[in-house]
VEXGUMAR-159740 format. One record per residue (C-alpha): x, y, z; residue in three letters. Coordinates in pm, 1 decimal. Each point is the difference from the previous one (the first is absolute). Example, Ala and Ser with C-alpha at 12.3 -4.5 7.8 and 13.67 -1.06 7.14 Angstrom:
2
+----------+----------+----------+------+
|     east |    north |       up | code |
+----------+----------+----------+------+
|   1230.0 |   -450.0 |    780.0 |  ALA |
|    137.0 |    344.0 |    -66.0 |  SER |
+----------+----------+----------+------+
//
This chain:
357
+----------+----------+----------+------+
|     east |    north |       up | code |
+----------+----------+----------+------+
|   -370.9 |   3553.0 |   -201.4 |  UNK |
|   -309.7 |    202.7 |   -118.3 |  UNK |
|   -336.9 |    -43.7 |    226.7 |  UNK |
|   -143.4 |   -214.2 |   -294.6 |  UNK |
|    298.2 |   -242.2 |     26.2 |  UNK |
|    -60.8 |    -32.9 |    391.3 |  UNK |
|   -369.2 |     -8.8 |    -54.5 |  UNK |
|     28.6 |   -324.4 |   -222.2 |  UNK |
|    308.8 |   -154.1 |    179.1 |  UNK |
|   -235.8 |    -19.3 |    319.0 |  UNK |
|   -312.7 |   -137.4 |   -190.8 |  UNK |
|    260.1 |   -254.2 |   -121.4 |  UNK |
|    180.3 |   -114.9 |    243.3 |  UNK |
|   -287.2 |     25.9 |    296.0 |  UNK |
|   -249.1 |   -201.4 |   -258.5 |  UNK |
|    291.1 |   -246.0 |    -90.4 |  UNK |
|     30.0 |   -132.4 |    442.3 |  UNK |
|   -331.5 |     37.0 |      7.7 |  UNK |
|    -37.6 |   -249.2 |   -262.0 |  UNK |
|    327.9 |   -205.8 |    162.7 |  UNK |
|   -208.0 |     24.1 |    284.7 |  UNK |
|   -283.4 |   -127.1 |   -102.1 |  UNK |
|    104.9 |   -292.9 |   -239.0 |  UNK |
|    221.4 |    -89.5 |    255.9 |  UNK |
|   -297.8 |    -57.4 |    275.3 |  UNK |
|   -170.3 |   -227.1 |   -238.9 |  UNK |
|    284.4 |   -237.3 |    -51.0 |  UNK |
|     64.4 |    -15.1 |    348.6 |  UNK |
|   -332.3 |    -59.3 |    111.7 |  UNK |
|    -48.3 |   -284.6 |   -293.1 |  UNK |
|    354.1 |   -127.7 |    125.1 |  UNK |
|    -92.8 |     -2.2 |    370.8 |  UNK |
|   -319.1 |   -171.4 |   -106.5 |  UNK |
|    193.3 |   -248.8 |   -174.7 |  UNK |
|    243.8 |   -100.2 |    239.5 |  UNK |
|   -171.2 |    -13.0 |    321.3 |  UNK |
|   -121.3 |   -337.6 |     60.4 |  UNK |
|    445.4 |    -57.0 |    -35.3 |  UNK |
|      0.8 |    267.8 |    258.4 |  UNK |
|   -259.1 |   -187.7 |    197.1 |  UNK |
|    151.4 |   -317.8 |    -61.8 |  UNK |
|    374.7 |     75.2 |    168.2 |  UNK |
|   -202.4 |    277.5 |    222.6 |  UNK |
|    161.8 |    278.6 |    -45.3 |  UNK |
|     56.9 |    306.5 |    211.4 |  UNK |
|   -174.4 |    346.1 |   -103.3 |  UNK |
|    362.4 |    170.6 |      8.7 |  UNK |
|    109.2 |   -271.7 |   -237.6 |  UNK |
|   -229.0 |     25.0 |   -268.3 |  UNK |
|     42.8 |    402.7 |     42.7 |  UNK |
|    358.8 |    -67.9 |    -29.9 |  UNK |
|    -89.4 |   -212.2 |   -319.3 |  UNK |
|   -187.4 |    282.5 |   -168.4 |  UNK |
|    223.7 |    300.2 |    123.7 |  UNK |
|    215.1 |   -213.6 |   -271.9 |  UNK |
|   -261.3 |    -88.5 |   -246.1 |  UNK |
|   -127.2 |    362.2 |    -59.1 |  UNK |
|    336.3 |    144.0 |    -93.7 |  UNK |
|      3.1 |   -269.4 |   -225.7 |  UNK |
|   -321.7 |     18.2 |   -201.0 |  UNK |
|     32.4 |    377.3 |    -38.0 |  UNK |
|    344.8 |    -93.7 |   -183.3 |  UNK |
|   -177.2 |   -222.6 |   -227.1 |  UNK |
|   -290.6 |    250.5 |    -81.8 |  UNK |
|    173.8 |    342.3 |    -22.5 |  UNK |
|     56.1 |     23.4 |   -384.8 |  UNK |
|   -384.2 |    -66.6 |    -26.2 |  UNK |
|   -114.2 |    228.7 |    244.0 |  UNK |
|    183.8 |    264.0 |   -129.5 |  UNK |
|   -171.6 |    -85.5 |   -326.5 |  UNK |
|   -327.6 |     -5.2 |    144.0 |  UNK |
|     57.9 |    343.2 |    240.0 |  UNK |
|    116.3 |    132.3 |   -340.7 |  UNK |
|   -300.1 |    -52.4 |   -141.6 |  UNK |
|   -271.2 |     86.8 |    225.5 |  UNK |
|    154.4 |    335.4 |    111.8 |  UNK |
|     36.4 |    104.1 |   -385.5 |  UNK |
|   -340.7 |    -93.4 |   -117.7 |  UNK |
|   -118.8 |    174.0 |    311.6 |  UNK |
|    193.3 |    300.4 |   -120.5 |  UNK |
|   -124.9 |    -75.8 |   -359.9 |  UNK |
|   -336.1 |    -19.0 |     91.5 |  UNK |
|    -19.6 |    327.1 |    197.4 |  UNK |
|    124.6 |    185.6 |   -290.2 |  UNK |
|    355.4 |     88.2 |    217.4 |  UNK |
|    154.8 |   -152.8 |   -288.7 |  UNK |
|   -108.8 |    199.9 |   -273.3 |  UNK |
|     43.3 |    291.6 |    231.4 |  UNK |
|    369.0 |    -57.2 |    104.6 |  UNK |
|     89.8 |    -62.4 |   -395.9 |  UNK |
|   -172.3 |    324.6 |    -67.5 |  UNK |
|    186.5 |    174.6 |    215.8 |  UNK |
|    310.0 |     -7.0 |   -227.6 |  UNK |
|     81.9 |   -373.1 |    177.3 |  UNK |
|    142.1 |   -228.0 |   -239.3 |  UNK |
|    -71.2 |   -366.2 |     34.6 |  UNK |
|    317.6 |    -91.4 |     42.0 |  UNK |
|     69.9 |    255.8 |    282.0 |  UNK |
|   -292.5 |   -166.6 |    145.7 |  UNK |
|    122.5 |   -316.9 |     34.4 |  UNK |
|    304.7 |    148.1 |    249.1 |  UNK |
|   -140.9 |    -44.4 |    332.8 |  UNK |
|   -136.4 |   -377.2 |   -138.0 |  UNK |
|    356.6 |    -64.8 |    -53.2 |  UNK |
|    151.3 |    147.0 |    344.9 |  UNK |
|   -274.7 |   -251.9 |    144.2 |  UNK |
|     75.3 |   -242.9 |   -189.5 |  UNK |
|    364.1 |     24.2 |     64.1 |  UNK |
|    -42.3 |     33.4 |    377.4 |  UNK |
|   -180.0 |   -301.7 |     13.7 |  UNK |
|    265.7 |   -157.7 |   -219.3 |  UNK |
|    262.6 |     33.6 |    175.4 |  UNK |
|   -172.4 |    -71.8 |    343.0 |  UNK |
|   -112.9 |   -352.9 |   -138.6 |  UNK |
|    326.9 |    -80.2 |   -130.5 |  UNK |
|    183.9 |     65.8 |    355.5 |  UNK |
|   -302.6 |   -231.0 |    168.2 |  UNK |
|     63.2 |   -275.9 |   -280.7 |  UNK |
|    361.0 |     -3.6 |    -20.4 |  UNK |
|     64.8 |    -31.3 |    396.3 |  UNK |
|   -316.9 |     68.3 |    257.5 |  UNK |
|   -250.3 |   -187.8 |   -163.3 |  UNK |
|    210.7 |   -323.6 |     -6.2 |  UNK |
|    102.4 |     14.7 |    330.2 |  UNK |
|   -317.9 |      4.1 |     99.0 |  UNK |
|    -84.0 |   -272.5 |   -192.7 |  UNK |
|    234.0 |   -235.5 |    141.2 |  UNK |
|   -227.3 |    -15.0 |    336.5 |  UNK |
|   -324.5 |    -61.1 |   -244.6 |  UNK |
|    101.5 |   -269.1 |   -174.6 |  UNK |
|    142.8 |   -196.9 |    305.5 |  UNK |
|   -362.4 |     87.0 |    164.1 |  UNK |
|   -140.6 |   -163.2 |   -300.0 |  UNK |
|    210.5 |   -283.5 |    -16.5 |  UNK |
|    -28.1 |    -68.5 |    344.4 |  UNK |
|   -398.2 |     70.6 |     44.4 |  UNK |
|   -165.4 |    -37.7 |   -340.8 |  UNK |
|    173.3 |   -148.0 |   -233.6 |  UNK |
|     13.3 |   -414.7 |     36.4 |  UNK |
|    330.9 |   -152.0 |     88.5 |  UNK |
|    267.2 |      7.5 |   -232.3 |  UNK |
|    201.5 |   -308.1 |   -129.9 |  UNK |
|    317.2 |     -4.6 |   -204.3 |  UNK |
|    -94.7 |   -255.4 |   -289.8 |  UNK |
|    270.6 |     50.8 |   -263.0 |  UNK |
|    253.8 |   -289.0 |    -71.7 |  UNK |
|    379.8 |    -39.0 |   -134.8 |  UNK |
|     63.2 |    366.4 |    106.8 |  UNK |
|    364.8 |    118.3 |   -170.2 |  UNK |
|     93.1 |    356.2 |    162.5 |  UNK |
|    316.9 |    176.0 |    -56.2 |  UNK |
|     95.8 |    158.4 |    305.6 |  UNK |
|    358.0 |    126.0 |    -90.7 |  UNK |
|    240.7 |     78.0 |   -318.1 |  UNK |
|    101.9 |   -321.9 |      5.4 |  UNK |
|   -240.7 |   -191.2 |    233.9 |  UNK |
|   -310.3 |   -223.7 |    -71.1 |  UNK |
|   -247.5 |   -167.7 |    220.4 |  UNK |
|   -273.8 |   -254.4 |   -135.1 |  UNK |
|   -237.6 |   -167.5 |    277.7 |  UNK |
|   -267.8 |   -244.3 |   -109.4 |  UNK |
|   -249.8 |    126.9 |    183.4 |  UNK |
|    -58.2 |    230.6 |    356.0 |  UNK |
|   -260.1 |     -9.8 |    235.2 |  UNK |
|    -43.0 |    362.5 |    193.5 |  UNK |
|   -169.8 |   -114.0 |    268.6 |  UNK |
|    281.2 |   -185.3 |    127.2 |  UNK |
|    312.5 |    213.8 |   -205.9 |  UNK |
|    143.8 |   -310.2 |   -127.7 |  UNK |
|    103.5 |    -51.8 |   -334.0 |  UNK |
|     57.1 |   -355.0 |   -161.1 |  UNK |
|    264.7 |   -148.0 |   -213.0 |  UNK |
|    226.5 |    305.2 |     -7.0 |  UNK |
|    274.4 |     98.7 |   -197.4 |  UNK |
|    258.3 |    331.0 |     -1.4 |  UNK |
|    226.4 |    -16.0 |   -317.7 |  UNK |
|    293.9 |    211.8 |    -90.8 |  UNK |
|     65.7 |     59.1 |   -354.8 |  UNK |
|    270.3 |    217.4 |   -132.1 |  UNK |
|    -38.4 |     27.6 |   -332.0 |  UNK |
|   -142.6 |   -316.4 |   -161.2 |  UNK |
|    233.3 |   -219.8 |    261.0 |  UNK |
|   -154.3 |    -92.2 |    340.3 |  UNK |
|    249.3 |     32.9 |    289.4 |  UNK |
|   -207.3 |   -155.8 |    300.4 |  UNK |
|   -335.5 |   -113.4 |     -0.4 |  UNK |
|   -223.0 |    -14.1 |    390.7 |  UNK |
|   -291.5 |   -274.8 |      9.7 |  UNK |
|   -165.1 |    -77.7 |    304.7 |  UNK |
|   -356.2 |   -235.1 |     88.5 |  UNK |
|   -108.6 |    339.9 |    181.7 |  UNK |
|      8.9 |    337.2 |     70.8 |  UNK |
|   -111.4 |    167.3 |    300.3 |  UNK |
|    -31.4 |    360.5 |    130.7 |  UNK |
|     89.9 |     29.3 |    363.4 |  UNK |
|   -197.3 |    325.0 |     39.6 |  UNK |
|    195.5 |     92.9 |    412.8 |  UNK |
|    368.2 |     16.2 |   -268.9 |  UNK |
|   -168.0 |    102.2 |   -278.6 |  UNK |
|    175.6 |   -235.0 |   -226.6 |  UNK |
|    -55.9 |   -298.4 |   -185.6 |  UNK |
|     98.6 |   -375.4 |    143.5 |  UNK |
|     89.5 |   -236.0 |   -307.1 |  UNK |
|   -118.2 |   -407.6 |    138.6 |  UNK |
|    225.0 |   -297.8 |   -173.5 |  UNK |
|    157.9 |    182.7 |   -199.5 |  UNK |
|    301.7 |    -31.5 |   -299.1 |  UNK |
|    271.0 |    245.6 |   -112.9 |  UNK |
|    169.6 |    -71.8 |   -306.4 |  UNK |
|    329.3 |    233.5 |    -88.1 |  UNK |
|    121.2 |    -29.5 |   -365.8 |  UNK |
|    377.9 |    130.7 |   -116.2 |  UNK |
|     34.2 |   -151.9 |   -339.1 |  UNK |
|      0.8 |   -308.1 |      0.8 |  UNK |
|     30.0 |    -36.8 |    379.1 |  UNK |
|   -343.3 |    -68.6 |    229.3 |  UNK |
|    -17.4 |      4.3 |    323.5 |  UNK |
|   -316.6 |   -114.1 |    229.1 |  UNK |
|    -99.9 |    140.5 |    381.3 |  UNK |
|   -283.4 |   -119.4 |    175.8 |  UNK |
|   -192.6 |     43.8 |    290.9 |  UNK |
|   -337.5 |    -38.9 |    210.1 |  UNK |
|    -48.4 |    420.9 |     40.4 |  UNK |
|    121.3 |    289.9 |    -98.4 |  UNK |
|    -74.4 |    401.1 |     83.6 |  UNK |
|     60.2 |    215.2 |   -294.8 |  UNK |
|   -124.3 |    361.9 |    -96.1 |  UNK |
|   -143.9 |     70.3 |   -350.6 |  UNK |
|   -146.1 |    253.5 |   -180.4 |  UNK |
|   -372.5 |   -187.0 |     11.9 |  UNK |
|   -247.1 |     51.0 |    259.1 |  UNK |
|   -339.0 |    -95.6 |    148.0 |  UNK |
|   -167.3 |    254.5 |   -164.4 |  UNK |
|     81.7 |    -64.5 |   -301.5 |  UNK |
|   -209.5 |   -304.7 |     16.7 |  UNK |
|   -287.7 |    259.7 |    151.6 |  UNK |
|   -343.8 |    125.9 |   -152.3 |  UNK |
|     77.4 |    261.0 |   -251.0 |  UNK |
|   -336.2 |    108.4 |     -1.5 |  UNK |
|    -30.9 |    367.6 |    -36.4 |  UNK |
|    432.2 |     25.8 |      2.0 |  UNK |
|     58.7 |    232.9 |   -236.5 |  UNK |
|   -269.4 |    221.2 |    156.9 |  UNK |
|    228.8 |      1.5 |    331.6 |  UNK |
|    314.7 |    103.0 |   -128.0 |  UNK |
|    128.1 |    349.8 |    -27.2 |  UNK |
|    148.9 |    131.5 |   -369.9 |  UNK |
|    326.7 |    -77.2 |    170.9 |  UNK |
|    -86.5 |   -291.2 |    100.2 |  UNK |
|   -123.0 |   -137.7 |   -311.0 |  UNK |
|    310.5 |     93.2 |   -179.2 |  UNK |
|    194.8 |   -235.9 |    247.2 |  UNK |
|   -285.5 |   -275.9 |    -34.1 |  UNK |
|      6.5 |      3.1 |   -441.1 |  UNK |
|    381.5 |    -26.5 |     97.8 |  UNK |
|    -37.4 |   -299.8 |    173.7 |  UNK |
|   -221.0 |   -164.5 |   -213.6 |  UNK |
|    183.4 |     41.4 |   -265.4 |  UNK |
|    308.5 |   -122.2 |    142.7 |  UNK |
|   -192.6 |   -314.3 |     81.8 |  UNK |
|   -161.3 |    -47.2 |   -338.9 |  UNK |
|   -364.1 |     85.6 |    114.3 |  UNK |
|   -255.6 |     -6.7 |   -197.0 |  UNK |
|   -268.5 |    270.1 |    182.2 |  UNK |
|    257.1 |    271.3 |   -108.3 |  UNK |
|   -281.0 |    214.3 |   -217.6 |  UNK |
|   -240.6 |     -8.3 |    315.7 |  UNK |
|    232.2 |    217.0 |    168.7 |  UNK |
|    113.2 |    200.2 |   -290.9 |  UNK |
|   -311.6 |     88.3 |    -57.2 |  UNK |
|    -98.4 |     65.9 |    317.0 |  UNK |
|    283.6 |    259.1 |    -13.3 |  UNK |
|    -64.3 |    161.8 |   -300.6 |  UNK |
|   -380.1 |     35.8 |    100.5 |  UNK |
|    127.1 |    229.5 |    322.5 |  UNK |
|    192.6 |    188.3 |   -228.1 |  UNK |
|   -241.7 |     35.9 |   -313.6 |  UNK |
|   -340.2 |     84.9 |    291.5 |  UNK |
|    109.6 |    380.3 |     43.6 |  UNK |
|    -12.8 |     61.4 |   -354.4 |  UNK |
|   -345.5 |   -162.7 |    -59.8 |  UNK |
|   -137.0 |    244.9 |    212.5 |  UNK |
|    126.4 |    262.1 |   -180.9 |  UNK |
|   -142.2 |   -168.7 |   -338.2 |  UNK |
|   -314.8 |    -54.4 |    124.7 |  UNK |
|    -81.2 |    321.3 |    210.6 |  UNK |
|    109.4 |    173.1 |   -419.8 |  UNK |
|   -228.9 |   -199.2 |   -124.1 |  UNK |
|   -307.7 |     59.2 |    294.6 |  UNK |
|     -7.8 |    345.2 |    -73.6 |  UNK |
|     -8.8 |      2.9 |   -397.8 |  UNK |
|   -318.8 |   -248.6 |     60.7 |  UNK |
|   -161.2 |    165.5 |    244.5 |  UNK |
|     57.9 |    368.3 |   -121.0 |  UNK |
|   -320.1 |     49.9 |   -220.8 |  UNK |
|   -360.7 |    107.2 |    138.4 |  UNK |
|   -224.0 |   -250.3 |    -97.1 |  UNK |
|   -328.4 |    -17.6 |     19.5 |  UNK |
|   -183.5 |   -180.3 |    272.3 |  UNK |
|    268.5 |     56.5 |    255.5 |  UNK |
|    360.8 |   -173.0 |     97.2 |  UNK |
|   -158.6 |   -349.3 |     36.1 |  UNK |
|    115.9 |   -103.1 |   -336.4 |  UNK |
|    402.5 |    114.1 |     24.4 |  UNK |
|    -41.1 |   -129.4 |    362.1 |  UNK |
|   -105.3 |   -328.4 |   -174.7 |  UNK |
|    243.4 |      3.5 |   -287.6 |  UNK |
|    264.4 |     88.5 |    238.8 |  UNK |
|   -111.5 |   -339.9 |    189.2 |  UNK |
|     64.6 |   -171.2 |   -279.5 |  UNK |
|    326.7 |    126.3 |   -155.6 |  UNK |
|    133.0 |   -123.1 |    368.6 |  UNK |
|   -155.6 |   -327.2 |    -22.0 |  UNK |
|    184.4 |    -11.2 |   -355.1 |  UNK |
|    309.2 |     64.7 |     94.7 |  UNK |
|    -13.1 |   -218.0 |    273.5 |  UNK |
|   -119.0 |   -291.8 |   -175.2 |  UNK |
|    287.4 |     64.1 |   -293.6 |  UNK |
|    287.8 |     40.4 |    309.1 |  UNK |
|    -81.3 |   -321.7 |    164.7 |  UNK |
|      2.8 |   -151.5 |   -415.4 |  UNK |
|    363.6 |    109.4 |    -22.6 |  UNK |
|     92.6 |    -42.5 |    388.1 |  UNK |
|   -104.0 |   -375.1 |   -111.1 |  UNK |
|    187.7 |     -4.7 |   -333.0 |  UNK |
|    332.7 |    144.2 |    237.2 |  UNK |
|    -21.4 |   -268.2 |    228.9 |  UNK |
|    -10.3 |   -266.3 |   -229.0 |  UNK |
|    285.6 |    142.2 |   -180.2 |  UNK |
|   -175.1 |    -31.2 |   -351.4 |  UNK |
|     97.5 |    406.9 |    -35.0 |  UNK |
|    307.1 |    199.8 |    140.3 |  UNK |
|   -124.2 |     80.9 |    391.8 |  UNK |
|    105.0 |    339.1 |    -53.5 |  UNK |
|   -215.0 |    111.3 |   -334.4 |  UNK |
|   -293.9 |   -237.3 |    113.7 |  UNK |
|     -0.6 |    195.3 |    349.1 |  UNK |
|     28.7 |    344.7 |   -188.8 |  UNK |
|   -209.6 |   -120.0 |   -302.5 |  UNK |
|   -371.9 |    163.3 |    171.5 |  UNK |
|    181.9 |    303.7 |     76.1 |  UNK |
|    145.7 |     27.3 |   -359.7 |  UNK |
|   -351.4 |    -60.4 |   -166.1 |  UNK |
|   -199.8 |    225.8 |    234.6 |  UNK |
|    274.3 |    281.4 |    -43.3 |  UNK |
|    -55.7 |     -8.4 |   -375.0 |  UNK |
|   -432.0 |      0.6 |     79.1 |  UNK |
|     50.8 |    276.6 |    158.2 |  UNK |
|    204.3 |    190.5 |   -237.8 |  UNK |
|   -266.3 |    -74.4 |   -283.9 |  UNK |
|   -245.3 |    145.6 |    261.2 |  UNK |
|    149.9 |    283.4 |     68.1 |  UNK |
|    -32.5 |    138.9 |   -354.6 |  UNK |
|   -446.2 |    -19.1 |     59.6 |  UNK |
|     34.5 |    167.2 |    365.7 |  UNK |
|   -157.0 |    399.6 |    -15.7 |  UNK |
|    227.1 |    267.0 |    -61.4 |  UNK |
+----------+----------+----------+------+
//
């Protein structure tokens, strides 16, 4: 690595956490001023609103990194660009493109760093923050659907009218076993309970009907203690879910709903693909910072600081038009995810042919 390449990388990547750093004290602030009167309302401790944000900042940085290394991008070229060190290191014999090397290692090491936070840390973390939030700020949470059908095995399906989670009781419940398109034994009961100190479920006046053909057979009884593959928190909040779940984790969870038949698959899918397609964006747009910030113009950087302002503010308003489109499943999740990425890619390959050589 030449002295030029370690003179930009530290521009870049000591600009880029000072902007991280600085973004990331206004949104806390503005959050803090948000949610105190809850924090004044369930009067809090000092340690655990510390605790709180020693989870929320990781968090925020996550979101903003592929901006802020936009914006870093940006203001440390046109700074370059507008004290000629542009023009001079091109002169030199520098192509463009060899200029654009220690961009790239930034870009990269960033990357890869965000990737590692999002795919494991990150979520982790979040699991704390979003039971804070559920617990402190948000207002309490009541399980409203009705004639819920799961399918919680091969060959296994439950069906409850409705379930209250305040009290973890079901009503009119029913486990079927179907092999095929013939069912073998069919579980009803007026209630279903979970007895949290066995950690199973307690079936109240219930029914068991075995079928062999032609042959039935009836069982009956006041209670019963059975284990199934259905729990409490199923029933939960799933505010902020996806956001608490590790990649490995939300592998296992798209698994599961799609062995029950759920229908918020996409929100996780493309929750997934976003942690995966987020490294590369910073690449794109850290390619396309410098080929719009790489001319001297006059009056100063002000104007590609500007621009560069709103190129992010584009590209954020077009991600959170496809995120949308994902989610509602009106678009494959995985080009919808990757569709800003794909557009912005080609931008900045039609840019690249204006930038100074």
């Amino acid at each position: 690595m030449k002295i030029i390449d370690k003179y930009i990388l530290k521009k870049f990547l000591s600009t880029f956490f000072f902007v991280v750093f600085l973004l990331v004290s206004i949104v806390s602030v503005i959050d803090f001023t948000e949610k105190n009167d809850d924090f004044l309302e369930h009067q809090l401790k000092t340690a655990q609103i510390l605790a709180y944000y020693v989870d929320f900042i990781p968090y925020v940085a996550s979101l903003i990194t592929p901006i802020t290394v936009f914006i870093a991008v940006v203001f440390v070229t046109s700074k370059m660009a507008s004290q000629t060190e542009i023009i001079a290191i091109l002169s030199s014999g520098v192509s463009f493109r060899r200029m654009l090397v220690p961009y790239f290692i930034g870009a990269v090491f960033i990357a890869l760093i965000s990737f590692g936070l999002n795919g494991w840390i990150i979520p982790n973390a979040n699991k704390d923050r979003i039971a804070f939030e559920n617990k402190y700020v948000k207002s309490p949470f009541y399980y409203d659907e009705r004639n819920i059908h799961l399918k919680i095995a091969p060959e296994l399906y439950a069906y409850m009218e409705r379930y209250n989670n305040s009290a973890n009781v079901g009503y009119r419940f029913t486990l079927e076993k179907i092999k095929g398109n013939q069912m073998l034994e069919k579980l009803s009961a007026s209630r279903i309970e979970w007895d949290s100190t066995q950690a199973r479920w307690q079936l109240k006046n219930w029914e068991l009907h075995k079928f062999d053909g032609l042959q039935e057979s009836l069982e009956t009884g006041n209670a019963l203690d059975t284990t199934l593959n259905i729990h409490p928190k199923d029933f939960s909040s799933t505010y902020g879910l996806y956001e608490t779940l590790t990649l490995t984790e939300l592998d296992q969870h798209i698994e599961v709903l799609r062995e029950r038949g759920g229908n918020d698959i996409p929100i996780y899918q493309v929750e997934k693909y976003i942690r995966y397609m987020s490294p590369f964006t910073a690449v794109i747009l850290t390619f396309i910072g410098v080929i719009m910030s790489a001319r001297k113009a006059r009056g100063g950087s002000g104007f590609q600081i500007a621009l560069g302002f709103a190129i992010a503010f584009l590209f954020i308003i077009f991600f959170i038009f496809a995120r949308s489109i994902a989610e509602a499943n009106s678009m494959n999740p995985m080009l919808a995810v990757w569709l800003p990425n794909l557009i912005f890619s080609m931008v900045g390959l039609l840019l690249y042919k204006t930038v100074p050589r």
